[in-house]
N, C-alpha and C positions, 0 to 999 in steps of 0.2 A: 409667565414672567419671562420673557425675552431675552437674553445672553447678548451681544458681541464678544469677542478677542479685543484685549483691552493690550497686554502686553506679551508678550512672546520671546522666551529665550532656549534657541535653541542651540545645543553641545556647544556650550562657552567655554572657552579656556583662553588662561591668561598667568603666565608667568615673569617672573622679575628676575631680573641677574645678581647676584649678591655681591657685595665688595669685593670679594675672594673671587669671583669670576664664575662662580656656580650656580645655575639655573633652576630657581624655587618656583616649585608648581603651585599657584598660588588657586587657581580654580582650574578643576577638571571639571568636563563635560556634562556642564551642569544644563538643566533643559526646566523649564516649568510655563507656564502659562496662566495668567489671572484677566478673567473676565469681567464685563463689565455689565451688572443686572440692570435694568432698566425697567423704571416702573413710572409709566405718564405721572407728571407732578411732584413726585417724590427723589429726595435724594436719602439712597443705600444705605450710607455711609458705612462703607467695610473697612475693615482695616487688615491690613497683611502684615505677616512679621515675619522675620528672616532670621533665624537663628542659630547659632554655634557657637562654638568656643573662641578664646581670643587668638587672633592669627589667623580663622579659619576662612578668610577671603567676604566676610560679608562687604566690610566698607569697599573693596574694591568691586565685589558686584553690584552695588550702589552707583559707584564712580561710573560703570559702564552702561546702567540705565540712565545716569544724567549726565551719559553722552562726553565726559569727561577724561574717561579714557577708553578705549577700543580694544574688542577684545581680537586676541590671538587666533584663535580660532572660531567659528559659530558664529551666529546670528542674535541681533535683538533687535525688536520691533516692536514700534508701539502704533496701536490704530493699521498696523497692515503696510506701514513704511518703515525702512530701516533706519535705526539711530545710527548719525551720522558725526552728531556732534551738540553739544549745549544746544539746549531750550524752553524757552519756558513753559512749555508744557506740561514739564519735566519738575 
């Protein structure tokens, strides 16, 4: 059963500035990658979940695979090109 690299994120960081002027680390150097199996005629159907506490940066790592917001630091790529920005791909 055959693999691709499906998505790619590598040492993401992405922090916000707070009313008060103070710089919250909202995601540290987070790195993961999810492939893509491949099976002539069939579709997978995998599901990934993202998990943590509240606060703890999922929706914003969400935001920066659908290209929504861009992270600070690192890379994400999907299919081997860099997200740039919204898609429907995405």
């Amino acid at each position: 059963m055959p693999a691709r690299l499906k998505l790619k994120v590598s040492g993401v960081q992405k922090s916000f500035t707070s009313p008060k002027g103070d710089t919250i680390d909202v995601v540290r150097d987070l790195s993961f990658t999810i492939e893509d199996v491949v099976r002539p005629g069939q579709d997978i159907g995998e599901f990934f979940v993202l998990l943590g506490p509240s606060g703890g940066g999922k929706s914003t790592v969400l935001k920066m695979v659908a290209g929504r917001l861009s992270p600070d630091r690192g890379t994400i790529e999907l299919d081997g090109a860099p997200i740039v920005g919204p898609g429907r791909d995405r």
